[in-house]
VEXDREN-295670 format. One record per residue: residue in one letter; x, y, z of N, C-alpha, C in turn. Coordinates in Angstrom, 1 decimal, decimal comma. Each point is the difference from the previous one (the first is absolute). Layout:
N
<atom><type>A</type><n_u>X</n_u><n_v>Y</n_v><n_w>Z</n_w><ca_u>X</ca_u><ca_v>Y</ca_v><ca_w>Z</ca_w><c_u>X</c_u><c_v>Y</c_v><c_w>Z</c_w></atom>
...
! end
This chain:
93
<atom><type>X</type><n_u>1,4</n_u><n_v>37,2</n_v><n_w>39,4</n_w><ca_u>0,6</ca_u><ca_v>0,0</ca_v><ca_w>-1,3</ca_w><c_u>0,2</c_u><c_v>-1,4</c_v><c_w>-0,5</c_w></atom>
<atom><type>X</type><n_u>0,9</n_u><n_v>-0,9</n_v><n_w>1,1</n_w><ca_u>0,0</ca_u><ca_v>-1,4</ca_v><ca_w>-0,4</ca_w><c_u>-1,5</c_u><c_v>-1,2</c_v><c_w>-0,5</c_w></atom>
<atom><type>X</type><n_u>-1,0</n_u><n_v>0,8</n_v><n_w>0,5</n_w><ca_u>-1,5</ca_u><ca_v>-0,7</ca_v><ca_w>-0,7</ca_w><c_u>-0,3</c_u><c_v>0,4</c_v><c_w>-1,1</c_w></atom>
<atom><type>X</type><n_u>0,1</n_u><n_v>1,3</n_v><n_w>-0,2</n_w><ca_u>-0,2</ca_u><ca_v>0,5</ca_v><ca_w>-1,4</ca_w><c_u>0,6</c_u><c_v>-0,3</c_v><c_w>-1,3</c_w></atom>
<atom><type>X</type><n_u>1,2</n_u><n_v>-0,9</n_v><n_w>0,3</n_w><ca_u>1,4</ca_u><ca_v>-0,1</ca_v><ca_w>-0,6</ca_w><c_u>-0,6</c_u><c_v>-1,9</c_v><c_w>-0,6</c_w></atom>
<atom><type>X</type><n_u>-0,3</n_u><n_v>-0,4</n_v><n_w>1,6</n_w><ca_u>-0,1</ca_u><ca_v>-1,3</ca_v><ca_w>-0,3</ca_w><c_u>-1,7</c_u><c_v>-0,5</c_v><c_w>-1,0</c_w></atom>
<atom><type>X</type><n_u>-1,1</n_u><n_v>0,9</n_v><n_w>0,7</n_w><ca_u>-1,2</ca_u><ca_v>0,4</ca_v><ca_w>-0,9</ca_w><c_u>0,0</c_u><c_v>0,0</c_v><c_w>-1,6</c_w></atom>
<atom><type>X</type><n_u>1,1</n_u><n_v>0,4</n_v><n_w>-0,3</n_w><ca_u>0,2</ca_u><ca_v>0,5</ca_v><ca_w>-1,0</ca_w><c_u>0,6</c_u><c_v>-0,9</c_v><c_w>-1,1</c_w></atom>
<atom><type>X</type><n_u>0,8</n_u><n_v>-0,9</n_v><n_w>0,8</n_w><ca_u>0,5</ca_u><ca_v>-0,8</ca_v><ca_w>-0,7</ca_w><c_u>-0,9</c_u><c_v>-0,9</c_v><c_w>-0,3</c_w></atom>
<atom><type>X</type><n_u>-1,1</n_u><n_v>-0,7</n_v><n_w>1,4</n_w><ca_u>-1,0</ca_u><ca_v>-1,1</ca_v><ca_w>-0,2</ca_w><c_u>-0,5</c_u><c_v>0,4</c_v><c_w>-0,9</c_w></atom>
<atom><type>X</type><n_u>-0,9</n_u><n_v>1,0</n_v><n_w>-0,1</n_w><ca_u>-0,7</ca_u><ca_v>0,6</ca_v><ca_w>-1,0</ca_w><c_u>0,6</c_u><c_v>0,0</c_v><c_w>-1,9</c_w></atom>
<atom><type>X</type><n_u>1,3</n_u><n_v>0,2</n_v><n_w>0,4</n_w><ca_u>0,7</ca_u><ca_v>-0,4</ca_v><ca_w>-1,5</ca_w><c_u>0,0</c_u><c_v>-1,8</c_v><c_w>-0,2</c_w></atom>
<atom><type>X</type><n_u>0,6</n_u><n_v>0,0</n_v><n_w>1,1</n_w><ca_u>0,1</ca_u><ca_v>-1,9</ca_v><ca_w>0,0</ca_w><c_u>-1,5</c_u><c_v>-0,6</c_v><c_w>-0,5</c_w></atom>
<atom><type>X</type><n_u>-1,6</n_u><n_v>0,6</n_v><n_w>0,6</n_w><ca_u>-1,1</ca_u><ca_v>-0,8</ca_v><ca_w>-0,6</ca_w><c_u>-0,5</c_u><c_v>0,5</c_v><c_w>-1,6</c_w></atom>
<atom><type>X</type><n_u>0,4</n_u><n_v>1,4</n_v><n_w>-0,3</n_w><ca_u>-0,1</ca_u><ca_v>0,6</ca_v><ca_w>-1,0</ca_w><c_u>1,1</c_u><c_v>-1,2</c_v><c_w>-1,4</c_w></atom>
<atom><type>X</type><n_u>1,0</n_u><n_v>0,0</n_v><n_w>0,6</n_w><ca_u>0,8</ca_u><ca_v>-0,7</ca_v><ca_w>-1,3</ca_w><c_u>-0,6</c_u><c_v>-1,8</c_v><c_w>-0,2</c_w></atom>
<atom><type>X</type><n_u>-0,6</n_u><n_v>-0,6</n_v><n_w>1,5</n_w><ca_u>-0,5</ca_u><ca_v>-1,2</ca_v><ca_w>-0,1</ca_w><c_u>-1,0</c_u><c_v>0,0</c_v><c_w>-1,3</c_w></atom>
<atom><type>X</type><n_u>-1,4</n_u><n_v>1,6</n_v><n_w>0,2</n_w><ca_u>-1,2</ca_u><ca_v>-0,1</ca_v><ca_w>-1,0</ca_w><c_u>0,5</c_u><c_v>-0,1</c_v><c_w>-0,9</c_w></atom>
<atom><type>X</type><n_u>1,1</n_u><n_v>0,7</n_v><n_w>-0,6</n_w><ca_u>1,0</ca_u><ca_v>0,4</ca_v><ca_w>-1,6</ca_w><c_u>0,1</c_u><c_v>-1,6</c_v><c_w>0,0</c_w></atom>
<atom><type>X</type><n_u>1,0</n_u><n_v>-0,7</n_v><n_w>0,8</n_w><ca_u>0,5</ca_u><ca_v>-1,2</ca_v><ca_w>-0,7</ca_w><c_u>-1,2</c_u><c_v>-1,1</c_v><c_w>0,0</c_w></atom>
<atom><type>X</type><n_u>-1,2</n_u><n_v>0,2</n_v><n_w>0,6</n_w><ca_u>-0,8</ca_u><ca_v>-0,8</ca_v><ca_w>0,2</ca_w><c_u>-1,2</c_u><c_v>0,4</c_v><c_w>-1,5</c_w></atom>
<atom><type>X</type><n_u>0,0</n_u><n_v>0,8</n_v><n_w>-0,2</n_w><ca_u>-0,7</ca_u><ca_v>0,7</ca_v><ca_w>-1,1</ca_w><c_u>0,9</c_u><c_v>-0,8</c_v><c_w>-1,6</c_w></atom>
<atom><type>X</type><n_u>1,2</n_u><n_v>0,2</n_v><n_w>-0,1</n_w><ca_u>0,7</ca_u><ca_v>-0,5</ca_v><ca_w>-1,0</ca_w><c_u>0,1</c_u><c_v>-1,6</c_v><c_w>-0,1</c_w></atom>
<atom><type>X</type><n_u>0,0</n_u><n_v>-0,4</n_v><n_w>1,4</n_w><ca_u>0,2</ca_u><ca_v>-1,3</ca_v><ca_w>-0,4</ca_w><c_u>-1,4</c_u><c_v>-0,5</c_v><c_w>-0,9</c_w></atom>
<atom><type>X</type><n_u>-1,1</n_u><n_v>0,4</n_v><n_w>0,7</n_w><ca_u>-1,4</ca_u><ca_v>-0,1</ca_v><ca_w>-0,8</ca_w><c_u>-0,2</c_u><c_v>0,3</c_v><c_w>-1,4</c_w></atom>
<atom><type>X</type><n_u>0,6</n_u><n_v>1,0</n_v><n_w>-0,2</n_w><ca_u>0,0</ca_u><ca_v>0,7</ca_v><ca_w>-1,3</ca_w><c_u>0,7</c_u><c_v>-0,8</c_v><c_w>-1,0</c_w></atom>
<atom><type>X</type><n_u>1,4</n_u><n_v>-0,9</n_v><n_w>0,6</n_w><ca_u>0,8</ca_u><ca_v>-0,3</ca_v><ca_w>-1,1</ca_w><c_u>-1,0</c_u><c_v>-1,2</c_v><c_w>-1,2</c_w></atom>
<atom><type>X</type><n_u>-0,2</n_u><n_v>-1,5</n_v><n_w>1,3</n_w><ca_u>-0,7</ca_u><ca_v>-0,7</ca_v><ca_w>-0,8</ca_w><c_u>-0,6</c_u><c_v>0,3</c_v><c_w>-1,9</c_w></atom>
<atom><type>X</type><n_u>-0,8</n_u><n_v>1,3</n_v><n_w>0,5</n_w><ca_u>-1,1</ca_u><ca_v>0,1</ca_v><ca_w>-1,6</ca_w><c_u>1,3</c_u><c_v>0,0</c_v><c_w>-1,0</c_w></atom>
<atom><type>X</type><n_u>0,8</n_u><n_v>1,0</n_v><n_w>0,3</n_w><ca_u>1,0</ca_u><ca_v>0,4</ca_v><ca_w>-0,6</ca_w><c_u>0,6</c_u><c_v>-1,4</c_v><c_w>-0,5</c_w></atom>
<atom><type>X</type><n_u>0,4</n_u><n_v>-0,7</n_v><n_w>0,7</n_w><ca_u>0,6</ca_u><ca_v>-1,6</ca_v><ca_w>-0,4</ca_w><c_u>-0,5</c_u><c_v>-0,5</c_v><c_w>-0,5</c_w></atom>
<atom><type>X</type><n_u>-1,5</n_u><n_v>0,1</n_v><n_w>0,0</n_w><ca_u>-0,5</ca_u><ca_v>-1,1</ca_v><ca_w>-0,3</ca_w><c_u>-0,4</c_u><c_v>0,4</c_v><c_w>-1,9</c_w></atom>
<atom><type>X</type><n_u>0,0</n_u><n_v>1,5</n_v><n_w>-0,2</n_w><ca_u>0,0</ca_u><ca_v>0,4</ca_v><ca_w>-1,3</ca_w><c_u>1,3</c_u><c_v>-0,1</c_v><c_w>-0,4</c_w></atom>
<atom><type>X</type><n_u>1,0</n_u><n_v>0,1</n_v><n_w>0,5</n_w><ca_u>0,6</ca_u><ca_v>-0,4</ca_v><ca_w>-0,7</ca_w><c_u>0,3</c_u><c_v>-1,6</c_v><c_w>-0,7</c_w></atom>
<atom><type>X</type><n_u>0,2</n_u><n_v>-0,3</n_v><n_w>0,9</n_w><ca_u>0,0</ca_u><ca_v>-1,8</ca_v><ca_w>-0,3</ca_w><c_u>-1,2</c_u><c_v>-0,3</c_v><c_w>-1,2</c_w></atom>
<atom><type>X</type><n_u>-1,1</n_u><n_v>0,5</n_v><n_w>0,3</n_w><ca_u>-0,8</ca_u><ca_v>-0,1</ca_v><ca_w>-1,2</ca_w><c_u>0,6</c_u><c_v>0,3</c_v><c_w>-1,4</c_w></atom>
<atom><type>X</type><n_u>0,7</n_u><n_v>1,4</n_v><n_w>0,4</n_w><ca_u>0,9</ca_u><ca_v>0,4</ca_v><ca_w>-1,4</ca_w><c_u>1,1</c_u><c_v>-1,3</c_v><c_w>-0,5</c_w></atom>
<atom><type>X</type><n_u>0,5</n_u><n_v>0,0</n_v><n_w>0,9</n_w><ca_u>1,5</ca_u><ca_v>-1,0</ca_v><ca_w>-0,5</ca_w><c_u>-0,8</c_u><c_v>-1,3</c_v><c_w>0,0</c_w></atom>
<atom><type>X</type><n_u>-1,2</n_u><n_v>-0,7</n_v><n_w>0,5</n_w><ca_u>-0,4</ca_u><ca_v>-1,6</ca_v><ca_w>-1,0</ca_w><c_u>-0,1</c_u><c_v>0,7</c_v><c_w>-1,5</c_w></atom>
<atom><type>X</type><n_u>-0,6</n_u><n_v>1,7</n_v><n_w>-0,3</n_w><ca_u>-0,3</ca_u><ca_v>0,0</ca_v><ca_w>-1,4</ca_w><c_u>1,6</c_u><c_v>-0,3</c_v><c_w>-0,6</c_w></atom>
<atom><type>X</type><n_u>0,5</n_u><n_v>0,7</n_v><n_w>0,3</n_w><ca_u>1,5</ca_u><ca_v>0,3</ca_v><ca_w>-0,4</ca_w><c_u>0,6</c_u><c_v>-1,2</c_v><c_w>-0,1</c_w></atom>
<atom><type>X</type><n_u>-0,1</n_u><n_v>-1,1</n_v><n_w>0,6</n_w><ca_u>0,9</ca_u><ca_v>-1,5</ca_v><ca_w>-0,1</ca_w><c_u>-1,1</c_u><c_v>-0,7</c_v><c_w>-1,4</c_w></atom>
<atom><type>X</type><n_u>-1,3</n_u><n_v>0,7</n_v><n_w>0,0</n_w><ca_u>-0,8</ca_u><ca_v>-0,7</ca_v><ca_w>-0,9</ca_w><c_u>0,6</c_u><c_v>0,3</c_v><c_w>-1,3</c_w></atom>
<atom><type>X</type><n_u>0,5</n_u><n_v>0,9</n_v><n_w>-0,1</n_w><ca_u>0,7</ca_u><ca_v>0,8</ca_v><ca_w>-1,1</ca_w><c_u>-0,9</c_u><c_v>1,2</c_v><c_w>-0,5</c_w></atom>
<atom><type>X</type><n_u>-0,7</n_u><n_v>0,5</n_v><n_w>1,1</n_w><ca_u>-1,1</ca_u><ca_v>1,3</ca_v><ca_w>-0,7</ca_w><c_u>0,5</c_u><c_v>1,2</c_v><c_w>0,4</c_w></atom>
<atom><type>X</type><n_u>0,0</n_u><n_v>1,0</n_v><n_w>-0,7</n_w><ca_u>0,3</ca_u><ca_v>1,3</ca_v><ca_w>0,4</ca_w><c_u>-0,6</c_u><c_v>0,5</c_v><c_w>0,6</c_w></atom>
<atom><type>X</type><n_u>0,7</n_u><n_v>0,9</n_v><n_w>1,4</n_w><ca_u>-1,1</ca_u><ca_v>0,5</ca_v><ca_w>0,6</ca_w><c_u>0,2</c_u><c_v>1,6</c_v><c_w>0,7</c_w></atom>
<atom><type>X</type><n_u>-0,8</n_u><n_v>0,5</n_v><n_w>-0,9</n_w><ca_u>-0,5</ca_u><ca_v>1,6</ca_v><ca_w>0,0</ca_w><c_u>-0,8</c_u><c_v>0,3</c_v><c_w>1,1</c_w></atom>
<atom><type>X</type><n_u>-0,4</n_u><n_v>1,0</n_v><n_w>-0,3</n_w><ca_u>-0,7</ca_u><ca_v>0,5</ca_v><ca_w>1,1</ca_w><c_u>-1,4</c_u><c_v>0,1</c_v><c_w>-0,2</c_w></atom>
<atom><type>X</type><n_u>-0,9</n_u><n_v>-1,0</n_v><n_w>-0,6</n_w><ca_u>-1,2</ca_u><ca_v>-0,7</ca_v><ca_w>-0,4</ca_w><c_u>-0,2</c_u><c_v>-1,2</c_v><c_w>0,8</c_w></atom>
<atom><type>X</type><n_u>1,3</n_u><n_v>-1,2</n_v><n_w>-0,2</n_w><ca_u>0,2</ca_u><ca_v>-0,8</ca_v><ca_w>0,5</ca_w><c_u>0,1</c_u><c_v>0,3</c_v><c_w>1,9</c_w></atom>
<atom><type>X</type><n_u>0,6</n_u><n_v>0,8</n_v><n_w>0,1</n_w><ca_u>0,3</ca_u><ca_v>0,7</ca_v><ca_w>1,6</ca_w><c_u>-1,4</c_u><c_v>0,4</c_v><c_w>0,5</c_w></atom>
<atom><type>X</type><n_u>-0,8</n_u><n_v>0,5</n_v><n_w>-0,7</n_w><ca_u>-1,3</ca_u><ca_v>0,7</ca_v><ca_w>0,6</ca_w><c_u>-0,6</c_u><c_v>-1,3</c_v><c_w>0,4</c_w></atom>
<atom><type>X</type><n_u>0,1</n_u><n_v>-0,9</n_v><n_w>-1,1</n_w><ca_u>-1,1</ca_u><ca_v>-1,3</ca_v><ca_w>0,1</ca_w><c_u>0,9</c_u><c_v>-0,8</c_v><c_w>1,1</c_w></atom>
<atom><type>X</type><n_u>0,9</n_u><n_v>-0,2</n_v><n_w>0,3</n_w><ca_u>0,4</ca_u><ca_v>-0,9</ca_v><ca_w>1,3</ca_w><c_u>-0,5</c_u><c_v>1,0</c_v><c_w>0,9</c_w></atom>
<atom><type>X</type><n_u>0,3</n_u><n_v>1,4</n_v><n_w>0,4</n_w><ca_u>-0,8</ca_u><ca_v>1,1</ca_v><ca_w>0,8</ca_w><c_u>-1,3</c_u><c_v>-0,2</c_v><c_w>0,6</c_w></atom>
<atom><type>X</type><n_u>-1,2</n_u><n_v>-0,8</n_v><n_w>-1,4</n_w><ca_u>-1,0</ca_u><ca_v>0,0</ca_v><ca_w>0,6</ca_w><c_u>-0,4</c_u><c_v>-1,0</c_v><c_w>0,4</c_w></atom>
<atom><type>X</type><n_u>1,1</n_u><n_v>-1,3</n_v><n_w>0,4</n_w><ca_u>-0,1</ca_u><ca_v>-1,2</ca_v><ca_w>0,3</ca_w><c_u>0,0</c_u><c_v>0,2</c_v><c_w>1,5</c_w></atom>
<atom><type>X</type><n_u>0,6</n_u><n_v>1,1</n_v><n_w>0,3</n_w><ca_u>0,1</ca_u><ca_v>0,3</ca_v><ca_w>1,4</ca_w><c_u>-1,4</c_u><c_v>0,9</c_v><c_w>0,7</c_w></atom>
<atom><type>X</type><n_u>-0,8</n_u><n_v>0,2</n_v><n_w>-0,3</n_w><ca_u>-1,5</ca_u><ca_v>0,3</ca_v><ca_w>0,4</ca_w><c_u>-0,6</c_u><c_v>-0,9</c_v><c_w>0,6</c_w></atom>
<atom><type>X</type><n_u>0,0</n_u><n_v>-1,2</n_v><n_w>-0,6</n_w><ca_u>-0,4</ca_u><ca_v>-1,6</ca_v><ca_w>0,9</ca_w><c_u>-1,6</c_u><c_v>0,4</c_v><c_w>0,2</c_w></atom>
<atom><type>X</type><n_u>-0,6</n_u><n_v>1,0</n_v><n_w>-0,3</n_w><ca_u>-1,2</ca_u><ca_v>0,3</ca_v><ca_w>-0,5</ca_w><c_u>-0,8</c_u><c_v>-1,7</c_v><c_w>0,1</c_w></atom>
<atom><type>X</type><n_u>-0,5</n_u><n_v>-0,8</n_v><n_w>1,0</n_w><ca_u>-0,7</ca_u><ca_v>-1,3</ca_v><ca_w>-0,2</ca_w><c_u>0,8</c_u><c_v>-0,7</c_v><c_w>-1,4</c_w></atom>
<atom><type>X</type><n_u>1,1</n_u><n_v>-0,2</n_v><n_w>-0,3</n_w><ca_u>0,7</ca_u><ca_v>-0,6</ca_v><ca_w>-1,1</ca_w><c_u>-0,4</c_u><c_v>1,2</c_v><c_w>-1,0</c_w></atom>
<atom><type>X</type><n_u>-0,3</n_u><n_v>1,4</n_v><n_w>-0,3</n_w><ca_u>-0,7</ca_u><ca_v>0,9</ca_v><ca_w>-1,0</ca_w><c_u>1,8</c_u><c_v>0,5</c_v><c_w>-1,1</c_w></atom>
<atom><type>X</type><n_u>1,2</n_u><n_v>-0,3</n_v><n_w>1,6</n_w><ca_u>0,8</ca_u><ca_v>0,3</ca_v><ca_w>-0,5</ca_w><c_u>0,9</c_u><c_v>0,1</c_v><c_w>-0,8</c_w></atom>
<atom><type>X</type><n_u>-0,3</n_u><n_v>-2,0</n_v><n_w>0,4</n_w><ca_u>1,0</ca_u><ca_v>-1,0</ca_v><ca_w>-0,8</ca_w><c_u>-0,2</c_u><c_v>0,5</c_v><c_w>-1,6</c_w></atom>
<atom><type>X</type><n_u>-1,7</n_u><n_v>-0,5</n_v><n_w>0,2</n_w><ca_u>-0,8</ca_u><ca_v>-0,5</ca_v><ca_w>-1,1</ca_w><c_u>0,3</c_u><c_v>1,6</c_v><c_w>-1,0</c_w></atom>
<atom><type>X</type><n_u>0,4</n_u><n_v>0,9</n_v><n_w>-0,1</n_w><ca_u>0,4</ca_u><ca_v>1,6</ca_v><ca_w>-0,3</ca_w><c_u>1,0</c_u><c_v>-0,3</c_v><c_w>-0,6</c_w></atom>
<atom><type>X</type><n_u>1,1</n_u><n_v>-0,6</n_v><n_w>1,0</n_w><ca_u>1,5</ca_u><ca_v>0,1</ca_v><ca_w>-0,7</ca_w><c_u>-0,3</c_u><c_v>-1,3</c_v><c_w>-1,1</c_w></atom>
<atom><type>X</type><n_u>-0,5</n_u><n_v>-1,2</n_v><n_w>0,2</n_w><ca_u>0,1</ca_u><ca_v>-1,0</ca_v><ca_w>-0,6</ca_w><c_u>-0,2</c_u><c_v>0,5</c_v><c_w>-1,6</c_w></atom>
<atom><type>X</type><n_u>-1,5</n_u><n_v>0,5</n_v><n_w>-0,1</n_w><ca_u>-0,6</ca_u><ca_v>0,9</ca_v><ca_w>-1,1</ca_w><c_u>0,9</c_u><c_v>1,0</c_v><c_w>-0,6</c_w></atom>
<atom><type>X</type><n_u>0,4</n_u><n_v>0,8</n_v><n_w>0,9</n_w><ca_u>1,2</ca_u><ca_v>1,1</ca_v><ca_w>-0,9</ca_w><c_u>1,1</c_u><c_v>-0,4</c_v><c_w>-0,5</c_w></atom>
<atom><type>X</type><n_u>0,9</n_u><n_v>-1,4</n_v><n_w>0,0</n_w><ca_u>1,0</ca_u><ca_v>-0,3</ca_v><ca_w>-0,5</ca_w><c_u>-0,7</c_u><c_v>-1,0</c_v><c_w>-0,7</c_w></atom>
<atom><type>X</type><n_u>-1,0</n_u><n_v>-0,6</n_v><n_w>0,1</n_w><ca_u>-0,4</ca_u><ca_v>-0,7</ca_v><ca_w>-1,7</ca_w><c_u>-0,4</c_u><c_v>0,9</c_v><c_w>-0,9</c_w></atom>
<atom><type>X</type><n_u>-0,1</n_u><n_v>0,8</n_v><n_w>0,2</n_w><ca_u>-0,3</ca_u><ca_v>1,4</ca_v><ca_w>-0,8</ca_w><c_u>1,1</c_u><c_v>0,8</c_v><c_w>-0,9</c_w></atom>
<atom><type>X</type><n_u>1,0</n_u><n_v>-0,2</n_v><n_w>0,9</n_w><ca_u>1,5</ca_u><ca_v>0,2</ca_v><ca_w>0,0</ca_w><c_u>0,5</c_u><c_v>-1,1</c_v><c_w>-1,0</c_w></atom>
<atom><type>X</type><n_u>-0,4</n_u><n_v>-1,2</n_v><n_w>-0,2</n_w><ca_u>0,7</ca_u><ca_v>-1,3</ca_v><ca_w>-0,5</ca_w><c_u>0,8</c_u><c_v>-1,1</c_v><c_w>1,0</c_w></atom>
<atom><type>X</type><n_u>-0,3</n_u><n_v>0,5</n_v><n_w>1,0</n_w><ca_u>0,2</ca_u><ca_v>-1,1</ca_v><ca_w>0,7</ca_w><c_u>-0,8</c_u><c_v>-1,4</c_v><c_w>0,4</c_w></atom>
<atom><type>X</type><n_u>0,6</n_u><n_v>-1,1</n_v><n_w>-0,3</n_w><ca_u>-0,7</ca_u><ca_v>-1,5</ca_v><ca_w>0,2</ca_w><c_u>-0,8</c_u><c_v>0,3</c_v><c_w>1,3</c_w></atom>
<atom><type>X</type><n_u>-1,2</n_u><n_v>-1,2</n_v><n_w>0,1</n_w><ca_u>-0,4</ca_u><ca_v>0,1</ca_v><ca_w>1,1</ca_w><c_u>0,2</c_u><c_v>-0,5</c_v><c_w>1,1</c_w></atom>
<atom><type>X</type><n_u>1,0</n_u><n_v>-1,2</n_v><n_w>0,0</n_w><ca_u>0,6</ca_u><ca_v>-0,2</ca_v><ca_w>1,0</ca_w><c_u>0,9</c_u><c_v>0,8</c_v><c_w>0,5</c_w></atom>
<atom><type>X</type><n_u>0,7</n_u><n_v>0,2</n_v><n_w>-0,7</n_w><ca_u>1,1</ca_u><ca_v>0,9</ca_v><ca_w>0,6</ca_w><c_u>-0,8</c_u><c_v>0,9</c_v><c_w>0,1</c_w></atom>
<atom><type>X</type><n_u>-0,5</n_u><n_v>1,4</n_v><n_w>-0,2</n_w><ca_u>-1,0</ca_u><ca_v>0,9</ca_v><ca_w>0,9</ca_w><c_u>-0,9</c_u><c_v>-0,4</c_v><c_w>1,4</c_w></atom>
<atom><type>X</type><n_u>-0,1</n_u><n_v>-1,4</n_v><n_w>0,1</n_w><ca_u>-0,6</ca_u><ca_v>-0,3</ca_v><ca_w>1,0</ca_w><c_u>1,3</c_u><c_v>-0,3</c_v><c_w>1,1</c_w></atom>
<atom><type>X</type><n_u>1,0</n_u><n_v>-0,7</n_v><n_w>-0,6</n_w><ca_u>1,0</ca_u><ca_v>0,1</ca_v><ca_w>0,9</ca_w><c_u>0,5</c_u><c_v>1,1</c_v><c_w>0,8</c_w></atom>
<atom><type>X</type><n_u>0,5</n_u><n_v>0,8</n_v><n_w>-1,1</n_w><ca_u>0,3</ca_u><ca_v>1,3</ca_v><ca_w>0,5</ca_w><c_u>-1,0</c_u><c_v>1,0</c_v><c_w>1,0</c_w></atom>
<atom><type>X</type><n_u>-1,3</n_u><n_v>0,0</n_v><n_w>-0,5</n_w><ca_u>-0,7</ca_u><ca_v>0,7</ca_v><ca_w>0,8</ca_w><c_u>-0,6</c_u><c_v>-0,5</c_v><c_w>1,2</c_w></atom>
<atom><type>X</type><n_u>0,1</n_u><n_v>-1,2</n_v><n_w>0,7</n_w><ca_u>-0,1</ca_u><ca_v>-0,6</ca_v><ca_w>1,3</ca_w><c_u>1,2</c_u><c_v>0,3</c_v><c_w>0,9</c_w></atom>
<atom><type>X</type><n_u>1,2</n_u><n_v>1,0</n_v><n_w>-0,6</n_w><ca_u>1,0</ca_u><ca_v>0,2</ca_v><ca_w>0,8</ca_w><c_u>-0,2</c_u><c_v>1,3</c_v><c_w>0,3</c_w></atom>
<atom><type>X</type><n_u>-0,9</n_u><n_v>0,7</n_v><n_w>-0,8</n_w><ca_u>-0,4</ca_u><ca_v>1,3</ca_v><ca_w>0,0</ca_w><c_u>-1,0</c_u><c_v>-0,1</c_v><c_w>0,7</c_w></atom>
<atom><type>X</type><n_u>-0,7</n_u><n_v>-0,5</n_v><n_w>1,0</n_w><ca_u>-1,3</ca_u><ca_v>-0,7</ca_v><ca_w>0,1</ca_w><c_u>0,4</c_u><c_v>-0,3</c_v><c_w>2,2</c_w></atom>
<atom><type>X</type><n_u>0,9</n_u><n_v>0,0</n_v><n_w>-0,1</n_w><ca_u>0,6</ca_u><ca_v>-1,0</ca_v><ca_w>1,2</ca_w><c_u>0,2</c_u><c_v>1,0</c_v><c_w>0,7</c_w></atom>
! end
């Protein structure tokens, strides 16, 4: 009974490693769109959820397909081009 007890736990113990090893992976994109959001936001641009998609596709990294996406959807949006090139190399990372 005491193997099945202790089995059980290892088994939880490698199980919760994949979970925490899986998120830490996951978080990055997540940061990294946002941060793209908040350089718009310090730029003083408003940012919807147009602006959001286009930092989104910064993160595809598609041979640079992704950058070059977000860069294009927030000049489209009104945003300068430096600052959309700023912002979307953090989305990019």
């Amino acid at each position: 009974m005491k193997k099945l007890v202790v089995r059980s736990v290892g088994s939880l113990s490698v199980a919760a490693a994949l979970v925490a090893g899986a998120l830490t992976f996951a978080a990055p994109a997540q940061a990294d769109t946002y941060k793209c959001q908040e350089v718009l936001k310090s730029r003083g641009y408003r940012v919807g959820q147009k602006a959001t998609q286009a930092c989104k596709a910064a993160e595809a990294n598609d041979l640079g397909l992704g950058q070059m996406t977000c860069i294009t959807q927030l000049k489209w949006l009104g945003v300068k081009e430096d600052h959309a090139r700023f912002a979307c190399s953090y989305g990019a990372k």
